[in-house]
C-alpha positions in Angstrom: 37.4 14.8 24.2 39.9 12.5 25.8 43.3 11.6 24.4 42.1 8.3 24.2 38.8 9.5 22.8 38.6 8.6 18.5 38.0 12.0 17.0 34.9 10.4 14.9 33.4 7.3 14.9 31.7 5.0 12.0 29.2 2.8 13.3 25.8 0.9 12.2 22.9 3.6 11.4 19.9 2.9 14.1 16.3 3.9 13.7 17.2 6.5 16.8 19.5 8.2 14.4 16.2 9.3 11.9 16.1 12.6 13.3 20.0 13.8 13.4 20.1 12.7 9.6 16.6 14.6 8.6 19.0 17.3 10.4 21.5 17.0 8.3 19.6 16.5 5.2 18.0 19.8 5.8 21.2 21.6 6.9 22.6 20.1 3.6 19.8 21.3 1.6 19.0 18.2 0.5 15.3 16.4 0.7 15.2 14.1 3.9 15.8 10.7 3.9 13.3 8.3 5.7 12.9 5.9 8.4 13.0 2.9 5.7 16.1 4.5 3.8 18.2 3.7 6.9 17.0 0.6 8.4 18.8 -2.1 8.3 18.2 -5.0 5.3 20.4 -7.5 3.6 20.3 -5.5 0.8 21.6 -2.0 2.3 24.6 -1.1 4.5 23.9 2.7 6.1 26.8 4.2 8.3 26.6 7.2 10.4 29.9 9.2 11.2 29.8 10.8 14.9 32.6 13.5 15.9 32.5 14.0 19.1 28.9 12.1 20.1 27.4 14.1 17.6 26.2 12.8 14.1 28.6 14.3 10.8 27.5 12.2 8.1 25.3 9.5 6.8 26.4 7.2 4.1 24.5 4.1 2.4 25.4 1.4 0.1 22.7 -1.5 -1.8 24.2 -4.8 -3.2 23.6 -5.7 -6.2 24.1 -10.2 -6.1 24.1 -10.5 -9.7 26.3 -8.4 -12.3 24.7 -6.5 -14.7 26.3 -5.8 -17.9 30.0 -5.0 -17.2 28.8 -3.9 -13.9 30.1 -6.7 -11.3 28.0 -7.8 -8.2 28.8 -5.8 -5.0 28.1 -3.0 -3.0 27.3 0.1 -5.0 26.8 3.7 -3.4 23.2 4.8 -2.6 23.8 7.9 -1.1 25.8 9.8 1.3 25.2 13.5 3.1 28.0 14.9 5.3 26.5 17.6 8.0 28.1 21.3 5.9 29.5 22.5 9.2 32.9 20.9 8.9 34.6 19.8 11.9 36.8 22.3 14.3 
């Protein structure tokens, strides 16, 4: 990695990106998420987290336009899974 390389990177999840988060799902022990759970919608923002090129962590939010209860409209996190392997 180059000085001028970011040691991770957040970016829009991509439908190419299925298989490195079933990956880390399983490495996670945690039950895979799906094709649909990551595309992109108005109602869901998903993130992946690269270090180094390779893919660390997945993380999703759904909005919610209307408050319910005390709860205020706004993004509310769906889920997030961060590869177990740590970073060197």
């Amino acid at each position: 990695m180059s000085v001028n390389e970011p040691a991770y990177l957040l970016r829009e999840a991509r439908t190419d990106d299925l298989a490195g988060v079933v990956g880390l799902c399983r490495d996670s022990g945690r039950l895979a998420w799906t094709a649909g759970m990551i595309a992109p919608g108005p109602i869901r923002t998903v993130v992946v987290a690269t270090v180094g090129g390779e893919l660390a962590g997945v993380a999703k939010t759904h909005h919610h336009p209307e408050a319910d209860g005390t709860a205020p409209a706004g993004h509310y996190l769906g889920g997030i899974v961060v590869g177990p392997g740590g970073v060197a």
